[in-house]
VEXROKE-231200 format. One record per residue (C-alpha): residue number from 1; residue in three letters; chain; x, y, z. Coordinates in Angstrom, 3 decimals. Layout:
! VEXROKE-231200
[NUM, ala, A, [X, Y, Z]]
...
This chain:
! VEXROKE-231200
[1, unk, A, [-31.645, -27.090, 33.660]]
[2, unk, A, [-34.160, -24.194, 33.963]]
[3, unk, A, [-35.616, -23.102, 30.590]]
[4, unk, A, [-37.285, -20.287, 29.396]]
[5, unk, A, [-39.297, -20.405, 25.919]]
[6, unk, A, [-38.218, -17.630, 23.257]]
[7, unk, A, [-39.942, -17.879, 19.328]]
[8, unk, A, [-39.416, -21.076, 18.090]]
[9, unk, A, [-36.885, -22.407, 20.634]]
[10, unk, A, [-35.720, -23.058, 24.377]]
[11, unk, A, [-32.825, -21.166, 25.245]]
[12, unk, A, [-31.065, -21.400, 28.968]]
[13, unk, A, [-32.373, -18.640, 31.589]]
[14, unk, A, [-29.577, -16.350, 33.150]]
[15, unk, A, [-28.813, -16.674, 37.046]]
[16, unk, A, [-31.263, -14.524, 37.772]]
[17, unk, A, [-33.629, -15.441, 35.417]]
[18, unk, A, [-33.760, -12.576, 33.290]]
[19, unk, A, [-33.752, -13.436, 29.374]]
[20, unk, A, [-30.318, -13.930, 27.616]]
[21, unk, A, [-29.057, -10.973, 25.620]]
[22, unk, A, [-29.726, -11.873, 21.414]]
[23, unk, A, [-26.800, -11.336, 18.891]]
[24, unk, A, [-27.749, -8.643, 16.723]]
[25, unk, A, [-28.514, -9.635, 13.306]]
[26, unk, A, [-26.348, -8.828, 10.692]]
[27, unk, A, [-26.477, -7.901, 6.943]]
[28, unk, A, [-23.697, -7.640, 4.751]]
[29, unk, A, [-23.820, -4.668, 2.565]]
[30, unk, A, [-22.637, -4.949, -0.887]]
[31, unk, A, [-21.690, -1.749, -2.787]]
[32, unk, A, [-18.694, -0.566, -4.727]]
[33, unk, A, [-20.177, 3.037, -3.788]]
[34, unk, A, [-19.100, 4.433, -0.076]]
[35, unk, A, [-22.216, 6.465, -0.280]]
[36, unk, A, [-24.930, 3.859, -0.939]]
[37, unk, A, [-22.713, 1.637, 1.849]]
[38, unk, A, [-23.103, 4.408, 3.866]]
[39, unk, A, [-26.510, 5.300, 3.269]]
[40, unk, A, [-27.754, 1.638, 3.740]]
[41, unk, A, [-25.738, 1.147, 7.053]]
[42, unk, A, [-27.151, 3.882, 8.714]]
[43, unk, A, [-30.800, 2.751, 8.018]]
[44, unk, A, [-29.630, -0.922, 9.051]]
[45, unk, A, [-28.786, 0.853, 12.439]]
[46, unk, A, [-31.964, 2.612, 12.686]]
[47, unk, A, [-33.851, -1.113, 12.058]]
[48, unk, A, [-31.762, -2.129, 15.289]]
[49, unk, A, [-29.564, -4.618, 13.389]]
[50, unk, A, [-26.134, -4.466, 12.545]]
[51, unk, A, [-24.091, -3.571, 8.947]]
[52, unk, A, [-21.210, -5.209, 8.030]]
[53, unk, A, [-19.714, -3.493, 4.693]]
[54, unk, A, [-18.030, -5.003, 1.297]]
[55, unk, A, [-16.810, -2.644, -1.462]]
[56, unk, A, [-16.697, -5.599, -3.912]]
[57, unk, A, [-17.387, -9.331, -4.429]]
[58, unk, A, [-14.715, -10.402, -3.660]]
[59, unk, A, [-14.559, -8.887, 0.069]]
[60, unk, A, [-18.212, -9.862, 0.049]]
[61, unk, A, [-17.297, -14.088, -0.700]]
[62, unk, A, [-14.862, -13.546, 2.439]]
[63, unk, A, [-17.300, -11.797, 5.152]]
[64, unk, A, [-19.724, -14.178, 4.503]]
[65, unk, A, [-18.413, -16.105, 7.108]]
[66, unk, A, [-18.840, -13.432, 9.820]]
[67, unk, A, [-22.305, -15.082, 10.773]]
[68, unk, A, [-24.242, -13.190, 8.445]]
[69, unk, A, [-28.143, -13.108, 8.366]]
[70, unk, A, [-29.211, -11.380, 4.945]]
[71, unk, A, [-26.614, -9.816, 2.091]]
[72, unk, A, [-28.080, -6.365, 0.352]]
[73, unk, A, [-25.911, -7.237, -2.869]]
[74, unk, A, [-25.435, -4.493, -5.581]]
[75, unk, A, [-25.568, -5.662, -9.227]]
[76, unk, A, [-23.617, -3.490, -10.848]]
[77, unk, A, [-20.047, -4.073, -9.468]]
[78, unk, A, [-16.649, -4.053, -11.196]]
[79, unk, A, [-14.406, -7.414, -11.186]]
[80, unk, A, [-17.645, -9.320, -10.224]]
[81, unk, A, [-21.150, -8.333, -10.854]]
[82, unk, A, [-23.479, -8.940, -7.995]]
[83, unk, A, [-25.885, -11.720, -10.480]]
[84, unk, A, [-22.060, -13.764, -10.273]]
[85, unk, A, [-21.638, -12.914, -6.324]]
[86, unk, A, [-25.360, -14.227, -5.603]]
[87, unk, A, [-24.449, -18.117, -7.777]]
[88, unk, A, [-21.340, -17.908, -5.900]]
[89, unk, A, [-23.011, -17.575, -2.533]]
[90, unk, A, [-25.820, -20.200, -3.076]]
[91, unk, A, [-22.806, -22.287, -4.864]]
[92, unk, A, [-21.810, -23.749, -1.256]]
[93, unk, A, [-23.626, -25.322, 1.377]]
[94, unk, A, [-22.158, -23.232, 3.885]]
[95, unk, A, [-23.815, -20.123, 2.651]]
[96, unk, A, [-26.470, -20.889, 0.140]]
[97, unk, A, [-29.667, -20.260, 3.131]]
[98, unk, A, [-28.378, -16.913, 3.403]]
[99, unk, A, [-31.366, -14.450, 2.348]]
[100, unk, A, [-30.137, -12.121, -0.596]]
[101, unk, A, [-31.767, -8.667, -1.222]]
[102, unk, A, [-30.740, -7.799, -4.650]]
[103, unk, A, [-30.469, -3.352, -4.628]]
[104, unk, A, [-29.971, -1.622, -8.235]]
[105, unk, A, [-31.271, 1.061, -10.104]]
[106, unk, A, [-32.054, -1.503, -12.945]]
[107, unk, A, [-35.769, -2.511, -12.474]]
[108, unk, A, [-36.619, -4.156, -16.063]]
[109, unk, A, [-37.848, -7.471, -16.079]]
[110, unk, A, [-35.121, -9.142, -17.226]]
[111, unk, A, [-32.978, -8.206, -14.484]]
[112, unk, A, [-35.357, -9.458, -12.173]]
[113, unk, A, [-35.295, -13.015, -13.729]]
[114, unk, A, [-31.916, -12.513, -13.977]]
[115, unk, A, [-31.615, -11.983, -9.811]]
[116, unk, A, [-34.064, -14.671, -9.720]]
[117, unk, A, [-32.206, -17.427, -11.572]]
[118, unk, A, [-28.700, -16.506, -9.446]]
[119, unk, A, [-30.810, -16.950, -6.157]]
[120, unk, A, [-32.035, -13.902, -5.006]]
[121, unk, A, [-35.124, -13.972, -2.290]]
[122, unk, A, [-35.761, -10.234, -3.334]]
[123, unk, A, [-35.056, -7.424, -5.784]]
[124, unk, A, [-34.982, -3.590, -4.274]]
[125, unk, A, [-34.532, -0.908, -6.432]]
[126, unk, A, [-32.474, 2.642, -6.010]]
[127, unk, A, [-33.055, 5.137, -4.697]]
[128, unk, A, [-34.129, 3.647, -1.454]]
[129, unk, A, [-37.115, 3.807, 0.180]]
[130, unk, A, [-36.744, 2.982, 4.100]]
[131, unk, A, [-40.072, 1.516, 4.514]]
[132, unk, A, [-39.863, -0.771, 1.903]]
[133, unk, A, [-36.273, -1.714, 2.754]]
[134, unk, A, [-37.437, -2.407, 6.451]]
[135, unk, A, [-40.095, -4.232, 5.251]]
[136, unk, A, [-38.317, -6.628, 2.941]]
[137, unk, A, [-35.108, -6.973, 5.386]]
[138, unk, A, [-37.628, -7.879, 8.430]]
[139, unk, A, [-39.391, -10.412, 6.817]]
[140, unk, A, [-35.940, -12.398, 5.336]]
[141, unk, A, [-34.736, -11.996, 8.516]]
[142, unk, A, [-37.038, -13.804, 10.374]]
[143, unk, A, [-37.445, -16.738, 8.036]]
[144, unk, A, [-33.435, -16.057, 8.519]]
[145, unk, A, [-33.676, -16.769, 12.537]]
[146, unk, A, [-36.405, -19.364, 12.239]]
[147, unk, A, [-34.169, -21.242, 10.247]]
[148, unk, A, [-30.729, -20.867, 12.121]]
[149, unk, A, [-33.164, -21.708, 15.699]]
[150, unk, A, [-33.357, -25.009, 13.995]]
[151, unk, A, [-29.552, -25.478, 13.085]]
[152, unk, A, [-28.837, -24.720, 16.857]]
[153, unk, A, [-28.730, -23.034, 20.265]]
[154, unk, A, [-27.423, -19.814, 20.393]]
[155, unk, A, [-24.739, -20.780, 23.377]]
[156, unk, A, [-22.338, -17.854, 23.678]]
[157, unk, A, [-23.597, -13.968, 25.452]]
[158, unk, A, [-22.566, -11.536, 22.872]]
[159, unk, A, [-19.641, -10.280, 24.101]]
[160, unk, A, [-18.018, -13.508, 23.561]]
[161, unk, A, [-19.173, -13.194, 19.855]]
[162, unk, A, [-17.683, -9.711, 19.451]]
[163, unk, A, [-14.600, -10.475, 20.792]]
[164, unk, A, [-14.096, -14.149, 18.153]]
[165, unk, A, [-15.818, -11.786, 15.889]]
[166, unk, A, [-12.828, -9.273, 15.948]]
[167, unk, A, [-10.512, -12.044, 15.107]]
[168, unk, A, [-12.389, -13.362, 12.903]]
[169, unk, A, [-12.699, -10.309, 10.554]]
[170, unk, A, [-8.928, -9.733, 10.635]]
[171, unk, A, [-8.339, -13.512, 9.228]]
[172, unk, A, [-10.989, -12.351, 6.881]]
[173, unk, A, [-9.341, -9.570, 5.663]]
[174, unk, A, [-6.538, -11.252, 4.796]]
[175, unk, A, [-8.381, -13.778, 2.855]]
[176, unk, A, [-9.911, -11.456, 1.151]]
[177, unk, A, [-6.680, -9.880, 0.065]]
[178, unk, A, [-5.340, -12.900, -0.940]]
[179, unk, A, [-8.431, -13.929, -2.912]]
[180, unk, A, [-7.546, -10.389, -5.161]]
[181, unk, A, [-3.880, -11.017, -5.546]]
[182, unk, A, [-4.460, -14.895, -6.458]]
[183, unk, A, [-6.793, -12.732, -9.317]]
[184, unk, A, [-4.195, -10.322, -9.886]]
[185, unk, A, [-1.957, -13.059, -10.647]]
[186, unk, A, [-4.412, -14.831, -13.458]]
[187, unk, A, [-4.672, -11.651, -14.918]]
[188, unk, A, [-0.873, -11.172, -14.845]]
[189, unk, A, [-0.307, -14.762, -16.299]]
[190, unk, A, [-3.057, -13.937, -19.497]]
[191, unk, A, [-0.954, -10.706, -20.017]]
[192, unk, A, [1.978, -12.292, -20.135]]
[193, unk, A, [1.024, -15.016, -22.389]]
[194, unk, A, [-0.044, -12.018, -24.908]]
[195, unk, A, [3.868, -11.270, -24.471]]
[196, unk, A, [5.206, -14.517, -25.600]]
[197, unk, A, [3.674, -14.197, -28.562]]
[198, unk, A, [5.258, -10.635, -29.285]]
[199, unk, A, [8.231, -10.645, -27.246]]
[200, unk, A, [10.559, -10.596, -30.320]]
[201, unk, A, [9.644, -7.285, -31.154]]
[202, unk, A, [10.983, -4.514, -28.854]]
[203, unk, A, [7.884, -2.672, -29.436]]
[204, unk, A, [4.593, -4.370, -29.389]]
[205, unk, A, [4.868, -5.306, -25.647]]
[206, unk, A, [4.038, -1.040, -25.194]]
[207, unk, A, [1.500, -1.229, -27.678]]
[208, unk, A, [-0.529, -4.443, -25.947]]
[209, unk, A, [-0.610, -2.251, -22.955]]
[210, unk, A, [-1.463, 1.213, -24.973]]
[211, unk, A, [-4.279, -0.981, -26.576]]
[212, unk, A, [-5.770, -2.162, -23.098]]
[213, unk, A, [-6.229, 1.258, -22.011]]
[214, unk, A, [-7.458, 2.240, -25.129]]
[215, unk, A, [-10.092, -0.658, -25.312]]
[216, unk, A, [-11.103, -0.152, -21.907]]
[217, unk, A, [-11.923, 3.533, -22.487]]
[218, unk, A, [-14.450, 3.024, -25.660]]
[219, unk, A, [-16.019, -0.112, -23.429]]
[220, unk, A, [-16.369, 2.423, -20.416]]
[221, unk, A, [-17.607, 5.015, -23.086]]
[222, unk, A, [-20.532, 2.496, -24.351]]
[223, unk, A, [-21.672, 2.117, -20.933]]
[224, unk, A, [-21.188, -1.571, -20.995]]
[225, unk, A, [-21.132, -3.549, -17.450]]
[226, unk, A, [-18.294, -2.444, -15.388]]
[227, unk, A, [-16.906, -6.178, -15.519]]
[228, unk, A, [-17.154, -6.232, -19.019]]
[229, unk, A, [-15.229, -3.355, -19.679]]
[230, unk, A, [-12.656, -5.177, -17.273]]
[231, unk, A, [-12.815, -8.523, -19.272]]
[232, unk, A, [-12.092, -6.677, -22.292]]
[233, unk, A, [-9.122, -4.679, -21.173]]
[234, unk, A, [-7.810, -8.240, -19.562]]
[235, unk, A, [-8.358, -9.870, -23.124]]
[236, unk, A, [-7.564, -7.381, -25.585]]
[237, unk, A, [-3.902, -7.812, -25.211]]
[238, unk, A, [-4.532, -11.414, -26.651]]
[239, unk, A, [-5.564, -10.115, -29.902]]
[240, unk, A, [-2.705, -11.266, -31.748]]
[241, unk, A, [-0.927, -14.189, -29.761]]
[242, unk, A, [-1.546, -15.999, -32.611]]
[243, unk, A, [1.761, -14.218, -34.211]]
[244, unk, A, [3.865, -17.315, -32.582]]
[245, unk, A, [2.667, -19.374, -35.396]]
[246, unk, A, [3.812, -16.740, -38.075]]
[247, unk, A, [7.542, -17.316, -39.405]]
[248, unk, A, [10.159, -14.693, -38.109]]
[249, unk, A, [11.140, -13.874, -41.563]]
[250, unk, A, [7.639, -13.074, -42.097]]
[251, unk, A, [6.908, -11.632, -39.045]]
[252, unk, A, [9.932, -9.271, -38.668]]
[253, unk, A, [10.111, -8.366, -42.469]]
[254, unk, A, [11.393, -5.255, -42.623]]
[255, unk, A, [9.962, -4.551, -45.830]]
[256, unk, A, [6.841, -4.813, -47.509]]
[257, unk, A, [5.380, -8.116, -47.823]]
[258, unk, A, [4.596, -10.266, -50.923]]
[259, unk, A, [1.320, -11.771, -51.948]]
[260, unk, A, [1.794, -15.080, -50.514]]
[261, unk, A, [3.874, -13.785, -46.980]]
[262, unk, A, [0.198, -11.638, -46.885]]
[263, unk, A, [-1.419, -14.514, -46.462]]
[264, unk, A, [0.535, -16.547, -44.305]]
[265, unk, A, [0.678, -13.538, -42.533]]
[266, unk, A, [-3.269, -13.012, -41.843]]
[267, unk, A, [-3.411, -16.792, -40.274]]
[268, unk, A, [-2.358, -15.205, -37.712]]
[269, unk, A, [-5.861, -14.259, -36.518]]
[270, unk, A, [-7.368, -18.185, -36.780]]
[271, unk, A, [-4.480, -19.468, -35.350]]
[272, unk, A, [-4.948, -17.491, -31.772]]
[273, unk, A, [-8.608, -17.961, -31.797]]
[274, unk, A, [-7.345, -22.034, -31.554]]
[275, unk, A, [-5.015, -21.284, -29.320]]
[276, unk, A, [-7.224, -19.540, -26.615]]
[277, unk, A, [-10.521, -21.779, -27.657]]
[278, unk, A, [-12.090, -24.325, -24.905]]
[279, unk, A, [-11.066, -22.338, -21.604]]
[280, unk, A, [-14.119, -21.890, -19.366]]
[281, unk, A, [-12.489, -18.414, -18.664]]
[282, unk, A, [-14.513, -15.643, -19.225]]
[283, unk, A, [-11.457, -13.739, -19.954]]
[284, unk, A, [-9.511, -16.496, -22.582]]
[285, unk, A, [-13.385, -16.774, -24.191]]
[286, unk, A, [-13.394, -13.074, -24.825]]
[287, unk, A, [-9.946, -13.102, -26.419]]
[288, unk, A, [-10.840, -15.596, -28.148]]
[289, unk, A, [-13.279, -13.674, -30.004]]
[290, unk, A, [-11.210, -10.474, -30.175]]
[291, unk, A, [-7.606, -12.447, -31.649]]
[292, unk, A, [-10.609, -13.776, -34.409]]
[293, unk, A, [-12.465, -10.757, -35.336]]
[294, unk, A, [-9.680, -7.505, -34.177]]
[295, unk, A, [-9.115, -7.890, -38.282]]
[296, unk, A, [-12.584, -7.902, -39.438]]
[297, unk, A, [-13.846, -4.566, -41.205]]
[298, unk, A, [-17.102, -3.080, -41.168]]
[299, unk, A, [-17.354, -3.156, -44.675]]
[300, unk, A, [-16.838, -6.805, -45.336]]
[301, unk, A, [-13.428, -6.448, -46.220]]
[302, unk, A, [-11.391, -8.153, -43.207]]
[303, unk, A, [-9.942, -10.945, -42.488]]
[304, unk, A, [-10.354, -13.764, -41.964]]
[305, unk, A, [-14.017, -14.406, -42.701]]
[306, unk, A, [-15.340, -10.909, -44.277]]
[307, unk, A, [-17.807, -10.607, -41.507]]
[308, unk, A, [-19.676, -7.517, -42.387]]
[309, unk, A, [-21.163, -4.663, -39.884]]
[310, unk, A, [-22.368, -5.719, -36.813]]
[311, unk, A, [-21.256, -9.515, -38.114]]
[312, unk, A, [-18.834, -8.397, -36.414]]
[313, unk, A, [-18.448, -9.197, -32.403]]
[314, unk, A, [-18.581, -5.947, -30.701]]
[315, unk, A, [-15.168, -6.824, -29.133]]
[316, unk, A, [-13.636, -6.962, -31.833]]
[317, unk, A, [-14.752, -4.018, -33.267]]
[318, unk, A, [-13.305, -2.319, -30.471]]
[319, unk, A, [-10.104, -3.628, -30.955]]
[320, unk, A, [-9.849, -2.534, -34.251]]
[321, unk, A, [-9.921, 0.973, -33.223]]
[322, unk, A, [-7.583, 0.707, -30.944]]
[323, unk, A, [-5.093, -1.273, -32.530]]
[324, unk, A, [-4.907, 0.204, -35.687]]
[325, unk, A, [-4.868, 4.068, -34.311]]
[326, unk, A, [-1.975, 2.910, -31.648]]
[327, unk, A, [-0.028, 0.486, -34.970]]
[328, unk, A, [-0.613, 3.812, -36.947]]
[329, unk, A, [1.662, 6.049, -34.535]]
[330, unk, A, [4.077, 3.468, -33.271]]
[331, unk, A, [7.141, 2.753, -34.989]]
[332, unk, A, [7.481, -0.804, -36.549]]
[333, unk, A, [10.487, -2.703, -38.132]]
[334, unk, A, [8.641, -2.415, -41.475]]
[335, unk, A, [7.553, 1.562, -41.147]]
[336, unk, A, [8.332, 4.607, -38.992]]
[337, unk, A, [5.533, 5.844, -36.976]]
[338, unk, A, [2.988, 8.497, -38.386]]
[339, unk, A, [2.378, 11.834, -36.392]]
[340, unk, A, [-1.347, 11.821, -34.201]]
[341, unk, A, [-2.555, 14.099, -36.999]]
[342, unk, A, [-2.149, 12.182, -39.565]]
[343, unk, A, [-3.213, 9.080, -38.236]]
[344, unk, A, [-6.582, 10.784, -37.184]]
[345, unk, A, [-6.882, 11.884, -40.849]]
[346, unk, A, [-6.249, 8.188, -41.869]]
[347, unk, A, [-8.855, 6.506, -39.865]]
[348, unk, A, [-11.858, 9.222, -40.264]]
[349, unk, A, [-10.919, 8.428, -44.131]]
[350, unk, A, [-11.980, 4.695, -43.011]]
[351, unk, A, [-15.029, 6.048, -40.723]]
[352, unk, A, [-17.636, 3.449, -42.587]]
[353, unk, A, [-14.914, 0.914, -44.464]]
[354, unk, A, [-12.820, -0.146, -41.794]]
[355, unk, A, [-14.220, 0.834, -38.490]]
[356, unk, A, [-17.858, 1.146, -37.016]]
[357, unk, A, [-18.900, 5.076, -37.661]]
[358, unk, A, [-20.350, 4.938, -33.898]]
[359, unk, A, [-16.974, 3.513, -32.266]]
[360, unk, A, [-15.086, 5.591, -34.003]]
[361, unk, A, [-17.092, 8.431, -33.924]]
[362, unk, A, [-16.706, 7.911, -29.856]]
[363, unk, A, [-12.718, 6.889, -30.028]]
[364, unk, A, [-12.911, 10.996, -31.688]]
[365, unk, A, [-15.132, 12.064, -28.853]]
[366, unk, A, [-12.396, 10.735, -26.012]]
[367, unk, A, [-9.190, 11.498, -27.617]]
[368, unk, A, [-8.367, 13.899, -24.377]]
[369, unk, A, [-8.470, 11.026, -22.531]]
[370, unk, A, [-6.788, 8.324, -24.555]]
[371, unk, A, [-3.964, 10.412, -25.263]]
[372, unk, A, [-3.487, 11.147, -21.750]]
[373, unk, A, [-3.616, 7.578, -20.595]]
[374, unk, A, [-1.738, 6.128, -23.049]]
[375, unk, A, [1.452, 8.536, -23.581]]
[376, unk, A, [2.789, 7.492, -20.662]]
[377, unk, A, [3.407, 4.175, -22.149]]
[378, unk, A, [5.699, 5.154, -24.754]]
C-alpha cells in the first residue's frame, strides 16, 4: 500500500494522493459557569481545535469518552470539585493520559500542589489570557497526538467520526443523567435514614429539611467550597439519628424531663456519631461529626464532651444555629412553638455562650433569606 509520512507516523495516501483530512482535536471544557464555557470555547475555535462543553463533573466523567485530547477542568465546582474530577480521570486506564489544564482564579501555592497531586499537567489561572492559554493547550496537545500516533492509526475520514460521534454523545448524555440520579438517589437514601430516626414525631421530619436549608445558607455565607456547602446540607439532617436509641417514653415526654431522663436523653448525640462512624462517605463522615458536636456550646458547656470555642468542628457549630433557632419556633410534644421575635431575642441572649458570635452574627445578617426559604416548609 502507498504511504505517505506525517509527524511521527505513516498514514495511508488518498486516491489521488493528496494527504488524509486530520480529526480536529478536542478539549473538554469544564465549567459550572456558561460564560467562562463560553468564553473558553470560542478561543478553542480560534486555536483551530474543537470544544466540547461540561457544566459539572459529573457530565465531564461521561464525555470523556468522546475521544478527547486535553480537559480545561475548573476547580471550583458544586457536587464535585475539579481536584476530585482530575483523581477520577487519572483513576482509570482508559483516561488517565489525558492532558489536564487546571483553570481557577485560585493561584496560591497550595492549590497548585493540590492540582499537582490529583494529576494535573498544568495550572491556568482566571481571567484568561489567550496567549498563554494557546501556549499551554498547544504544547499538551502535541505530547497528546504523539502519544495517541503510538496507540494507533487514525483509520476513519472525519466524517465517519462525526457521524459515530453524534451517537455517541446522545448515549453519553444519558449516562450522564443516570450517573446524577444514581447520586440523587444516595442522597435520598442518607435523608431518609435521618427520617427513621425521627419518624415518630409528626414534626421533626419538617424541621430536618428547614435545618438543611438553613445550614446550607450560613455554609454558602462563609464562602466555603461549593461542595462543601452541599455535603453539609446532605449531612445535617443526620444530626440527631441517634434519637432511635433514646426510649419513646423519653423521647416523646410530653413534659419536662427529670435529671436522669436528661441524661439518657443527651446519649443521643454519641450514639449517632457510632452509628454513622467507618463509612468512606464523605457525606456519612460529615454527619458523623455534626450528630457528635450539633450539641456542643461555644462556651464549654455542651454536650457531650464540653468542647470549647473553635474545639468545636465548624459543622457542628453550624448546626447549632440552625437547629436550635428552627426547635425554638416549631411546636414540640413537650412545648408550643415561640414567635420569630422572641426566638431571635433568645439566641442573641446566647451570642458568646451557646453559639459562635461570628455564625450567629451571620445567621442575623441572612434572616431575609432563611425565612424565605424555609417558611415554605411549615
Amino acid at each position: 500500500m502507498n504511504k505517505i509520512f506525517q509527524g511521527s507516523q505513516f498514514e495511508p495516501a488518498t486516491p489521488d494522493g493528496e494527504m488524509p483530512k486530520k480529526r480536529l482535536q478536542r478539549i473538554l471544557v469544564v465549567d459550572d459557569e456558561e460564560p467562562n464555557r463560553d468564553l473558553l470555547k470560542q478561543m478553542i475555535g480560534v486555536f483551530g481545535h474543537e470544544a466540547e462543553l461540561a457544566k459539572d463533573g459529573f457530565e465531564a466523567l461521561a464525555k470523556l469518552h468522546m475521544n478527547i485530547d486535553l480537559v480545561l477542568l475548573d476547580v471550583v465546582m458544586p457536587g464535585m470539585e475539579g481536584f476530585e474530577v482530575a483523581r477520577r480521570i487519572r483513576s482509570t486506564s482508559q483516561t488517565r493520559d489525558i492532558p489536564i489544564i487546571m483553570v481557577t482564579a485560585r493561584s496560591g501555592k497550595e492549590d497548585r500542589l493540590r492540582a499537582v497531586e490529583a494529576g494535573a499537567n498544568d495550572f491556568i489561572a482566571k481571567p484568561f489570557d489567550m496567549t498563554e492559554l494557546k501556549v499551554r493547550t498547544a504544547s499538551l496537545l502535541k505530547m497528546k497526538e504523539h502519544q495517541d500516533a503510538i496507540k494507533r492509526y487514525q483509520l476513519e475520514l472525519e466524517d465517519t467520526v462525526q457521524r459515530r460521534t453524534a451517537d455517541l454523545r446522545r448515549a453519553l448524555e444519558e449516562m450522564s443523567a443516570a450517573q446524577k440520579r444514581t447520586h440523587e438517589a444516595y442522597l435520598d437514601t442518607i435523608y431518609r435514614l435521618a427520617l427513621v430516626a425521627e419518624y415518630k414525631d409528626q414534626y421533626t421530619g419538617c424541621h430536618i429539611a428547614r435545618m438543611s436549608h438553613i445550614c446550607a445558607i450560613l455554609a454558602g455565607g462563609l464562602k466555603l467550597p461549593p461542595a462543601e456547602v452541599e455535603i453539609i446540607r446532605a449531612a445535617s439532617p443526620m444530626h440527631d439519628v441517634g434519637k432511635i436509641g433514646i426510649p419513646d417514653a423519653i423521647l416523646l415526654k410530653p413534659g419536662k424531663l427529670t435529671p436522669e431522663e436528661w441524661e439518657v436523653m443527651k446519649q443521643h448525640a454519641s450514639i449517632g456519631a457510632r452509628i454513622l462512624s467507618g463509612s468512606n462517605s464523605e457525606v456519612l463522615h460529615a454527619g458523623e461529626i455534626i450528630a457528635l458536636s450539633h450539641h456542643e456550646k461555644w462556651d464549654g458547656s455542651g454536650y457531650p464532651h464540653g468542647w470549647v470555642g473553635e474545639e468545636i468542628p465548624l459543622w457542628g457549630r453550624i448546626c447549632a444555629v440552625a437547629d436550635v433557632y428552627d426547635a425554638i419556633t416549631s411546636e414540640r410534644p413537650y412545648k408550643k412553638a415561640l414567635s420569630h421575635e422572641r426566638a431571635l431575642q433568645i439566641m442573641v441572649e446566647e451570642r458568646g455562650r451557646h453559639f459562635d458570635p461570628k455564625l450567629l452574627d451571620l445567621f442575623l445578617d441572612n434572616l431575609e433569606e432563611i425565612i424565605r426559604s424555609t417558611c415554605s416548609i411549615r
